[in-house]
C-alpha positions as CSV (number, residue, x, y, z in Angstrom):
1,X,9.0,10.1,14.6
2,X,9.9,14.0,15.7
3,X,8.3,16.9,15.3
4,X,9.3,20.3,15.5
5,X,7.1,22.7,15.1
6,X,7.9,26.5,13.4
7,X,5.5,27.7,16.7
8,X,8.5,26.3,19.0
9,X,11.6,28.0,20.2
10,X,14.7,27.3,17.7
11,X,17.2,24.8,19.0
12,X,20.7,24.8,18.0
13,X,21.1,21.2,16.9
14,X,25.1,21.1,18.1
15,X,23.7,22.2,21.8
16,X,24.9,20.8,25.0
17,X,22.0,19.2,26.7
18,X,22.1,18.1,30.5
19,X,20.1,15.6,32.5
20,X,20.9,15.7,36.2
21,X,19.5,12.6,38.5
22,X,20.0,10.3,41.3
23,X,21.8,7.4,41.1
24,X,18.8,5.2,40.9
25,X,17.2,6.7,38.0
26,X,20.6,6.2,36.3
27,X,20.1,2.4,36.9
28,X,16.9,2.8,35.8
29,X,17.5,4.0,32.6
30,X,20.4,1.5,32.3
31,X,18.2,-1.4,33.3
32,X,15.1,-0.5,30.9
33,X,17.9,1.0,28.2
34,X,14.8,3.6,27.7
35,X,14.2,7.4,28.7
36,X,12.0,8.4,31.2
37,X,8.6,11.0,30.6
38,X,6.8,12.3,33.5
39,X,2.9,12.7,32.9
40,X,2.6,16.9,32.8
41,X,1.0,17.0,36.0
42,X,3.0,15.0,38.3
43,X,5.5,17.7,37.6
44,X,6.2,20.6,40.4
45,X,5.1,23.6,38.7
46,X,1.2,23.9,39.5
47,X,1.2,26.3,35.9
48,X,2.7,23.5,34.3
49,X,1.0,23.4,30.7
50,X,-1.6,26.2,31.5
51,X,-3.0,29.8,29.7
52,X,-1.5,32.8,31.4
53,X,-3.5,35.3,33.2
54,X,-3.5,37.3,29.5
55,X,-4.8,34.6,27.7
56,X,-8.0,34.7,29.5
57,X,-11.3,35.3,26.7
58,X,-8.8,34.3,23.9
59,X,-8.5,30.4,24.2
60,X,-11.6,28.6,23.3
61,X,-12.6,26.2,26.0
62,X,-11.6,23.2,24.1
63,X,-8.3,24.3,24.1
64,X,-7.5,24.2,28.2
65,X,-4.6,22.5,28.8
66,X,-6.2,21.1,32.2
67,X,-8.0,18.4,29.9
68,X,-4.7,17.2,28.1
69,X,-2.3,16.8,31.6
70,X,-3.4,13.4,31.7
71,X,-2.4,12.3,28.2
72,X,1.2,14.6,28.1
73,X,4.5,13.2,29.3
74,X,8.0,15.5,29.1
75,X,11.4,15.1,29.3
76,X,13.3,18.1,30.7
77,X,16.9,18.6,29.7
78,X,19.1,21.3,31.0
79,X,20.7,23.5,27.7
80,X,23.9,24.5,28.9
81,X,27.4,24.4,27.9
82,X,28.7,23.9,30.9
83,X,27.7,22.5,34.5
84,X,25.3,24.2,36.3
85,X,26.1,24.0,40.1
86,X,22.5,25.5,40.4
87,X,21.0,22.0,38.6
88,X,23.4,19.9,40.6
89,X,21.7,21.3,43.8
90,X,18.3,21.1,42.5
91,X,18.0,17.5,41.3
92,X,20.3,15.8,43.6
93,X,18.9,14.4,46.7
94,X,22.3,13.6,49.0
95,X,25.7,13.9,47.8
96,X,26.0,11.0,44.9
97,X,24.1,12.0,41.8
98,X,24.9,12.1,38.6
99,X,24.3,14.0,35.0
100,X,23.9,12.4,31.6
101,X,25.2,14.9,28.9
102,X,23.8,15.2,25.0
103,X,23.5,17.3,22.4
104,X,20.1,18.3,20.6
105,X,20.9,16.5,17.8
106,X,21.4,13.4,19.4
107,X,18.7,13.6,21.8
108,X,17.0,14.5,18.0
109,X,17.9,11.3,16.6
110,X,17.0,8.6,19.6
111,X,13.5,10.2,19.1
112,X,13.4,9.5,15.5
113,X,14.2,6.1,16.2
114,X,10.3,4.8,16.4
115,X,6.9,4.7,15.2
116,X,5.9,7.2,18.6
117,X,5.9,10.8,17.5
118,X,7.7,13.6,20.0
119,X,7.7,17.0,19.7
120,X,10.9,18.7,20.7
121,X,11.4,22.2,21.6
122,X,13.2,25.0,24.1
123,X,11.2,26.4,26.8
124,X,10.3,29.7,26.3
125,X,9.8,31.9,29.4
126,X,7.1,34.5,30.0
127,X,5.6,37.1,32.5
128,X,2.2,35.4,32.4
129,X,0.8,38.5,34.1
130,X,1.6,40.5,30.8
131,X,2.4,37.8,28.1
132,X,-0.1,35.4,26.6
133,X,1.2,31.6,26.0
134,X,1.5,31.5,22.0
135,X,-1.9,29.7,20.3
136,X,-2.0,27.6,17.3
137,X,-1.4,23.8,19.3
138,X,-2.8,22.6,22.3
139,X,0.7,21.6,23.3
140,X,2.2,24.8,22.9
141,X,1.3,25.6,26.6
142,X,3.8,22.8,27.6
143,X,6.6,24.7,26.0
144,X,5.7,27.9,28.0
145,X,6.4,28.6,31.4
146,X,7.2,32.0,33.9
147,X,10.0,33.5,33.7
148,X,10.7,32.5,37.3
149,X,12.3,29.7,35.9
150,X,14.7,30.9,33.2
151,X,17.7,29.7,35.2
152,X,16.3,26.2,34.0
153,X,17.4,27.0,30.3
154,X,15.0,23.8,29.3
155,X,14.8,21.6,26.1
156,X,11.7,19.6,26.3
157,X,10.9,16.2,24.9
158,X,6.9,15.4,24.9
159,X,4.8,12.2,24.2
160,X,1.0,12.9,23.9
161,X,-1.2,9.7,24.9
162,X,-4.2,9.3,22.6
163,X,-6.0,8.7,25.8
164,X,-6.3,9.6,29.7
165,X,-3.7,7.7,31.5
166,X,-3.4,6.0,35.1
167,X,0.5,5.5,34.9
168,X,3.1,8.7,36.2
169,X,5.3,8.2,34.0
170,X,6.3,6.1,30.6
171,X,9.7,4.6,29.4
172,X,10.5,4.9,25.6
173,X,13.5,2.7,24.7
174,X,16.5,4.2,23.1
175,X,19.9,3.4,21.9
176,X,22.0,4.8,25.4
177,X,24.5,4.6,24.0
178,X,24.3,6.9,20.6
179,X,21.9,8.9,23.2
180,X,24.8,9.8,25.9
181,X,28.0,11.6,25.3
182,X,29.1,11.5,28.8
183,X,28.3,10.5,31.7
184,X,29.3,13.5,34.3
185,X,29.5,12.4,38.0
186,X,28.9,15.0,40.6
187,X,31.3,17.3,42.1
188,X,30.7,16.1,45.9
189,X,30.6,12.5,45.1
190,X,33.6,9.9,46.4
191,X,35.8,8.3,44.6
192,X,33.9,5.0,45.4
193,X,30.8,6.2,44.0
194,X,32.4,7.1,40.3
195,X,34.0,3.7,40.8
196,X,30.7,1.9,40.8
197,X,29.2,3.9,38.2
198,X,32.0,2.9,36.0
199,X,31.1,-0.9,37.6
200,X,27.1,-0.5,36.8
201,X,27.7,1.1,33.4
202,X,29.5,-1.8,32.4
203,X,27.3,-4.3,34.0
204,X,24.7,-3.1,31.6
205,X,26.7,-3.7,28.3
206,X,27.5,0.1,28.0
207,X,30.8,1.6,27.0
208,X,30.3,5.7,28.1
209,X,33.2,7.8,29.0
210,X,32.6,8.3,32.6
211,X,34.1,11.4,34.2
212,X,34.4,13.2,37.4
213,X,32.5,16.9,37.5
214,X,34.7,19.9,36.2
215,X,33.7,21.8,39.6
216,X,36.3,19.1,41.4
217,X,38.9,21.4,39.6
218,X,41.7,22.6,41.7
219,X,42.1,26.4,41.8
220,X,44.8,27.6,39.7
């Protein structure tokens, strides 16, 4: 089941939606056919899912997002309708890498697909030193972050546990391949490594147009 919340940014459901990775957590997600969450605070961001500085004698205790961490998991997606050489560089780890490309309505529709219930939502970006994060849902400080980060354009997928949990992360299965569009293989890659993409992909009982990146484009 999927929520989406009035209190959350407005998504364009035709949106372009990136998610840039290594070539192992490509096999991954082909092996498990699920998506991958990260529990909140195993992300980078130590102001992941908290109050800003403003918000300070407005949030009632029971509302610190420091007690929910545990029991939160996201997926980020990059909103873009194009490559981002910026993402490319941030997510890859060596030159082979990889970037599975959506649209908010699809991404909409794998999460519908269950008896779990997601919230879905853009990223909205603040100056926490003069912005409070919006109140009204404890999760709401999840779709808030500094504005710092607004080269990450995000659309964010969370999960909310019932209770604390030990594990870093959670798989949710999904239909791949209603999830993916395209499969967008990086621009400093060789041609062996597109090759056995193309080889795993198929391995895995998938049938996803598999191209190289646009940024491999000769000048005109």
């Amino acid at each position: 089941m999927l929520e989406r919340p009035d209190m959350l940014e407005a998504l364009d459901d035709d949106a372009p939606i990136w998610r840039f990775m290594d070539f192992t957590k490509y096999v991954s997600m082909l092996h498990r056919g699920a998506l991958f969450f990260a529990r909140a605070d195993q992300l980078p961001d130590p102001f992941e899912g908290l109050y800003a500085r403003r918000n300070r004698g407005l949030a009632p205790a029971t509302s610190d997002p420091r007690k929910v961490h545990e029991r939160v998991f996201v997926s980020c997606w990059h909103a873009n309708e194009h490559e981002s050489a910026a993402m490319w560089r941030i997510y890859l780890n060596g030159e082979e890498g990889l970037a599975v490309r959506s649209t908010v309505r699809q991404l909409a529709a794998a999460l519908s697909n269950g008896t779990e219930t997601f919230y879905l939502g853009a990223v909205r970006y603040l100056d926490y030193k003069k912005e409070p994060v919006p109140k009204g849902h404890e999760l709401l400080p999840f779709f808030c972050k500094r504005k710092s980060f607004d080269y990450e354009r995000e659309v964010r997928a969370l999960w909310q546990s019932d209770v604390r949990s030990a594990e870093v992360g959670r798989y949710f299965n999904t239909s791949l391949d209603h999830l993916i569009e395209e499969v967008v293989v990086s621009p400093t890659a060789e041609r062996w490594f597109e090759e056995l993409v193309h080889s795993v992909t198929e391995k895995y009982g998938l049938s996803l147009p598999i191209v190289s990146s646009s940024m491999r484009d000769p000048p005109a």
